[in-house]
C-alpha positions in Angstrom: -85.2 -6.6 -78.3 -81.7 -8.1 -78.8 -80.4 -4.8 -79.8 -81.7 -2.3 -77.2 -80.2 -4.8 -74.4 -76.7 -4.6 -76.3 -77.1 -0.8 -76.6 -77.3 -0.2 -73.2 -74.5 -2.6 -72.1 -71.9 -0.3 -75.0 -73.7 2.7 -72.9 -72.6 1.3 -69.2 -68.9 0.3 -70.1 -68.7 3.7 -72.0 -70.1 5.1 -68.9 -67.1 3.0 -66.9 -64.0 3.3 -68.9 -64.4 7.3 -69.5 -64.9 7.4 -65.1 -61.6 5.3 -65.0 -60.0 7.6 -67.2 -61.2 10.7 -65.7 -60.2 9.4 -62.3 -56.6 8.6 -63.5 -56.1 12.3 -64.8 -57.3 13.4 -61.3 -54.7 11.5 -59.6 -51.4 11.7 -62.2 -49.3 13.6 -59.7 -50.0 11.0 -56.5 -49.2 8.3 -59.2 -46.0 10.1 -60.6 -45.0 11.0 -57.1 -45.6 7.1 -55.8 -43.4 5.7 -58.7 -40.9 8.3 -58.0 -40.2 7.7 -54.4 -40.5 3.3 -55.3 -37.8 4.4 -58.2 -35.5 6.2 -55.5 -35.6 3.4 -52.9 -34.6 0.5 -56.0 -32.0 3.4 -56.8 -30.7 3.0 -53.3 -30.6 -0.2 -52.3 -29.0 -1.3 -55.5 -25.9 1.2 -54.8 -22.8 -0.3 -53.7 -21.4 -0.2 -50.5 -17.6 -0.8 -50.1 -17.0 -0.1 -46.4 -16.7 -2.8 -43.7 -19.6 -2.4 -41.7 -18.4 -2.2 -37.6 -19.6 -1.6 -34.6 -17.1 0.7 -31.8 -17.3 1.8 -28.1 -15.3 4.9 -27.0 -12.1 4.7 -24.7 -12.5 6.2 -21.6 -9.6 5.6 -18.7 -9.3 5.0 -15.2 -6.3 4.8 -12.4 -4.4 1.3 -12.3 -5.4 1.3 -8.4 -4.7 -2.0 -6.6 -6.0 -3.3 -2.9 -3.8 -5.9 -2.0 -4.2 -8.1 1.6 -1.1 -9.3 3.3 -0.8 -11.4 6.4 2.0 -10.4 9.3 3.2 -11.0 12.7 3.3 -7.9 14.9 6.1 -7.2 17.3 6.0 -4.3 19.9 7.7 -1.0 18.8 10.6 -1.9 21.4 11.0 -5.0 22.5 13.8 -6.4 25.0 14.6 -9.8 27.1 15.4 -8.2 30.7 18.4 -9.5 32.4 20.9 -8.8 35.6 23.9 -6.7 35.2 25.5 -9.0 37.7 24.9 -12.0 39.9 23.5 -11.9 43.5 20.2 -12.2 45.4 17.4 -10.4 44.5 16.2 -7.7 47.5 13.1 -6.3 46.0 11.5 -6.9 43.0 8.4 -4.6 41.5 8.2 -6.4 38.1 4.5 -7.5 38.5 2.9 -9.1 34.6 1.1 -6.0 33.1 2.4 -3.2 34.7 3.4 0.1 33.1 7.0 1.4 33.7 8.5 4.6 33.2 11.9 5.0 31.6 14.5 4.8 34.8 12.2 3.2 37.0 13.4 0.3 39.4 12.2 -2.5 38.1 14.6 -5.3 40.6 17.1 -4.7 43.0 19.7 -7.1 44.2 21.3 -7.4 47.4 24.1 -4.6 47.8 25.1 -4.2 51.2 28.9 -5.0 50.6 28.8 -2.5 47.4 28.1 0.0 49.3 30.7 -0.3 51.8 32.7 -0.3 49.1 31.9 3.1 48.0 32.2 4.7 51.5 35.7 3.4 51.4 36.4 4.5 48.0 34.9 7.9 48.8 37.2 7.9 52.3 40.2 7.2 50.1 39.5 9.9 47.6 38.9 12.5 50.4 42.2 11.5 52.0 44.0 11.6 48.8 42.6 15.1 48.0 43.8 16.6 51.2 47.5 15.5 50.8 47.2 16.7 47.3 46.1 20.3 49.0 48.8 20.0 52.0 51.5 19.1 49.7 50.3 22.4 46.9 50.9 24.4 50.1 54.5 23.1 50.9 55.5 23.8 47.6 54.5 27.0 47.4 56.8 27.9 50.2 60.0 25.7 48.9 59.5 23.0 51.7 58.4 20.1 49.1 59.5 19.0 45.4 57.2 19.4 42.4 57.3 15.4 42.1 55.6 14.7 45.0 52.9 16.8 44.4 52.5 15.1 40.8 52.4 12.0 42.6 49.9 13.0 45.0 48.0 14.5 42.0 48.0 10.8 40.2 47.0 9.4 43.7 43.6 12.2 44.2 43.1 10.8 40.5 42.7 7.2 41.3 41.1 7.5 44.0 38.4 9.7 41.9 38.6 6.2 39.7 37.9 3.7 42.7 34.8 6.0 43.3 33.2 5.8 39.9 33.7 2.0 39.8 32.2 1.6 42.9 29.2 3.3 42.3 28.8 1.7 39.2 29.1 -1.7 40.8 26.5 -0.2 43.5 24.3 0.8 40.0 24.5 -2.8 38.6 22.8 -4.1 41.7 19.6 -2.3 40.1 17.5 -3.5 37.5 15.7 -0.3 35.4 13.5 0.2 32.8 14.8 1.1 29.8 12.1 2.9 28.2 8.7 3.1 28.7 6.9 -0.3 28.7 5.2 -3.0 29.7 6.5 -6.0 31.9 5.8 -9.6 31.1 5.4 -13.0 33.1 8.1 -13.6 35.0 8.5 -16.8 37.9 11.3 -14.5 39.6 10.4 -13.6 43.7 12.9 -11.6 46.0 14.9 -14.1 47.3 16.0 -15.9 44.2 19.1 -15.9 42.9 19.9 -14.6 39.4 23.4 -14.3 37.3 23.8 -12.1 34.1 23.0 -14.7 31.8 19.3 -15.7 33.1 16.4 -13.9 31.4 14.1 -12.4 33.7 10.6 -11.4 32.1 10.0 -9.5 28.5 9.7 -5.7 28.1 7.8 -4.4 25.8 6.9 -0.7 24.6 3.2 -1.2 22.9 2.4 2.3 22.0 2.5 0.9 18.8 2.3 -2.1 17.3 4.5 -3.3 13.7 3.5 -5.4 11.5 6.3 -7.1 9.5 5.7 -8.9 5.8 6.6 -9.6 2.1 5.3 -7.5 -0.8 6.4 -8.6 -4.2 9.0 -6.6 -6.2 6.7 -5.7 -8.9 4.9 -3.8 -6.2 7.4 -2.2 -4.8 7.2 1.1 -6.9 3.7 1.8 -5.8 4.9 1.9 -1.6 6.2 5.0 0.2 6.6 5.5 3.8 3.4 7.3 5.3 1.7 5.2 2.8 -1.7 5.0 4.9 -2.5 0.8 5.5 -6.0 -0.9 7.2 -5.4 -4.2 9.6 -6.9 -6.4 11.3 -6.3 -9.2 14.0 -8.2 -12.2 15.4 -7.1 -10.5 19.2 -9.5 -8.2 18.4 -12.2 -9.4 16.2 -14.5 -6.9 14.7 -12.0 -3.9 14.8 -10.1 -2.4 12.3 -6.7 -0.5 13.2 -5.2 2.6 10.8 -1.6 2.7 10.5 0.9 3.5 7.5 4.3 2.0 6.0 6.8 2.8 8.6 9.9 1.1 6.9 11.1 -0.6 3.6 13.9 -3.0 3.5 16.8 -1.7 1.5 17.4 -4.7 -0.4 14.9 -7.6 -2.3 15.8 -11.5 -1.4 16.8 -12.9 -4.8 15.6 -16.1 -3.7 11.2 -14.9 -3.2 12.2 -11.8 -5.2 10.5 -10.1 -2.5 10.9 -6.8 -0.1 10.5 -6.8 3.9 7.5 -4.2 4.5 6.7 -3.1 7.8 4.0 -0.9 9.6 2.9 0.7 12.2 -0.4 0.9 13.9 -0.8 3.1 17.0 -2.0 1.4 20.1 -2.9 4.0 22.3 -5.5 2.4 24.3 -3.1 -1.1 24.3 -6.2 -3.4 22.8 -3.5 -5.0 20.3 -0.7 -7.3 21.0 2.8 -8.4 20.1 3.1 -12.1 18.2 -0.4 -11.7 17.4 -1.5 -12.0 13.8 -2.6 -9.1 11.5 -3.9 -8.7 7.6 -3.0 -5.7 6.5 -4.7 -3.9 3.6 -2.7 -1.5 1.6 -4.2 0.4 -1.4 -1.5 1.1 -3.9 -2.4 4.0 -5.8 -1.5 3.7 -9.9 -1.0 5.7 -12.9 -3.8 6.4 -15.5 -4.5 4.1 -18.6 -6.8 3.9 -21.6 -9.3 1.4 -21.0 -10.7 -0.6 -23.6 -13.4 -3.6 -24.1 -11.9 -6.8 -24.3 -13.4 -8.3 -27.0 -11.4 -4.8 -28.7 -8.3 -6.4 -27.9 -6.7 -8.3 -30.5 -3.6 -10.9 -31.1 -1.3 -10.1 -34.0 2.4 -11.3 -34.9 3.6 -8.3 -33.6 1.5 -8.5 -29.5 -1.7 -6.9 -28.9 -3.6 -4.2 -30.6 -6.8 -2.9 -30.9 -8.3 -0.8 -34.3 -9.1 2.9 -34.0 -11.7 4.5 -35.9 -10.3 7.2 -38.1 -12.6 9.0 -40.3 -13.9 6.2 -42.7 -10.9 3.9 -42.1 -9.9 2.0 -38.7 -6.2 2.4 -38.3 -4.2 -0.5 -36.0 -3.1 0.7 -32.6 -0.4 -1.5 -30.7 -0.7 -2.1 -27.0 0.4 -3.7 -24.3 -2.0 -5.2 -21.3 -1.9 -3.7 -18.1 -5.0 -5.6 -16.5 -8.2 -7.3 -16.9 -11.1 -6.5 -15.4 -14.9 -6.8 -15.5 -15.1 -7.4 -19.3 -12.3 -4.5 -20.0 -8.8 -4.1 -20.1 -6.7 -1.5 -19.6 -4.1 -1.2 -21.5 -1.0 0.9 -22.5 -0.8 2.9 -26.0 -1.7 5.8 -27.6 -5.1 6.1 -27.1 -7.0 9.6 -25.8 -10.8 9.4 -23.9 -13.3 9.8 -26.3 -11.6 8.2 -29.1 -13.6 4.9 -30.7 -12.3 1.4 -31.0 -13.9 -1.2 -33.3 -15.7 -4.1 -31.0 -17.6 -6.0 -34.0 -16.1 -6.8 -37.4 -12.7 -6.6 -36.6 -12.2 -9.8 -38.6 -12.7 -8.4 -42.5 -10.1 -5.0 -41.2 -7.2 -4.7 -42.6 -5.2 -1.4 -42.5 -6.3 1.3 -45.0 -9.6 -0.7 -45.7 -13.0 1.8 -45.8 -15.3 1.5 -43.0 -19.0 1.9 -42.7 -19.9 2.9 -38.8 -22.9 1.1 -37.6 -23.0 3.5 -34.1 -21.5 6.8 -35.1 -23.0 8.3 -31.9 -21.6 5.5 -29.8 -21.6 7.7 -25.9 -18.6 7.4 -23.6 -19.4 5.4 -20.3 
């Protein structure tokens, strides 16, 4: 009995090794091809890698534009203190706070009876004097007077012609005119009063345009032109903003601010603006093109800044100098072209002709 039952168990693992075997030769190739491909990978990961493993961003570049704000006062395009030519008692007197003038137009007239009185005479003399000068022409054309009387009486017509301009003009200084167009301002003056050449009777002012006086550093001085176009504002006129442009530049910087007087003009053709009042002006200097860079790109050396540049399978140093700072980048000057890459991560194991192993060779421009 003993020997049947050990019989059959040779019989079943007979029966199981030759299945295992069979099933093996079935499946050689998937085996050979499994052990193959595990082979390859060891192969792989156990090769040496001598390149510095980085990460880079591309350059791309942008215009150094600047907005700057500046605060000024604003004075009227013309501007003048009106005063008398001469003293005397004023007669009529239109000046009322406000109004518009036209160049030429009467603005105060003083008293000027006895001025005029003295033109009639001087205009009686002169007509006297010309008609001896003609009676005497006459005699000495027909021999009956000397050539040095009529030179005198010549000399005499002449003054007399003299005595007339000065007595209009003293009739002329009784009148008080506008010198341009304008604008009068308060005055405590009535006809009546009495005024001399040194008292100041109201302001003038020509208000088609307003300008805006103030300081703009020298370093900024190369980026402003006249007809540069400007923005303002004032407090006179809250919620408005006014277009004007650089009208002047001051031919010299103060040494002492190291500063340059900048002044501009807004046009104030429907007169809502004001001179004294306050303005901030906003100019937009426009600036040249630079390479622009991530910061954390930017690196400290002995020699300044400088950034590495991926070249093939080396990063190569690139000097440059800072321009500006700005939202985690920094533009910079150097020679550096859009599209080129800059190492942002590993930097610190670069040195120059050292191998590098890009992490993001497809790195896209932004």
């Amino acid at each position: 009995m003993s020997e049947r039952v050990s019989f059959w168990k040779q019989a079943v693992v007979s029966v199981l090794i030759l299945g295992i075997a069979v099933g093996g030769w079935t499946q050689r190739d998937a085996i050979a091809d499994a052990l193959a491909l595990n082979a390859g990978e060891t192969t792989e990961r156990s090769r040496p890698n001598t390149g510095v493993p980085v990460i880079a961003a591309p350059v791309t570049t942008a215009r150094d534009d600047l907005s700057l704000e500046v605060v000024g006062t604003g004075r009227a395009l013309r501007s003048v203190m009106l005063r008398p030519e001469t003293d005397g008692k004023i007669a009529a007197f239109a000046m009322e706070p406000g109004r518009a003038f036209a160049a030429g137009e009467t603005l105060l007239r003083l008293e000027d009876a006895e001025q005029r009185l003295l033109l009639q005479l001087a205009e009686t003399r002169l007509a006297e004097a010309v008609r001896s000068y003609e009676r005497l022409e006459q005699l000495v054309a027909r021999g009956a007077s000397t050539a040095t009387q009529l030179d005198e009486a010549e000399t005499n017509a002449e003054i007399a012609r003299l005595e007339v301009e000065r007595a209009r003009e003293a009739l002329d200084d009784r009148v008080l005119r506008a010198p341009f167009d304008g604008v009068a301002g308060l005055t405590d003056m009535e006809p009546g009063a009495w005024v001399d050449n040194n008292m100041e009777i109201a302001s003038f002012d020509d208000r088609s345009a307003i300008l805006v006086g103030f300081d703009l550093p020298e370093a900024m001085l190369a980026r402003v032109e006249p007809g540069l176009p400007v923005t303002a504002t004032t407090p006179a006129a809250p919620g408005q903003v006014f277009a004007g442009e650089i009208a002047d530049i001051d031919t010299r910087i103060d040494a002492g601010s190291r500063t340059v007087r900048i002044r501009v003009a807004i046009p104030n053709p429907e007169d809502l603006l004001r001179p004294g009042a306050s303005f901030t002006v906003r100019l937009d200097l426009p600036g040249d093109e630079y390479p622009v860079v991530p910061e954390i790109a930017v690196l400290f050396g002995k020699n300044g800044l400088h950034v590495w540049r991926v070249s093939g399978e080396e990063a190569e140093q690139v000097d440059v100098t800072m321009v500006r700072r700005r939202d985690g980048e920094v533009m910079v000057d150097g020679p550096l072209q859009p599209g080129d890459q800059v190492v942002v991560e590993g930097t610190q194991r670069l040195s120059p002709g050292k191998k590098i192993r890009l992490l993001n060779p497809s790195a896209p421009a932004s």
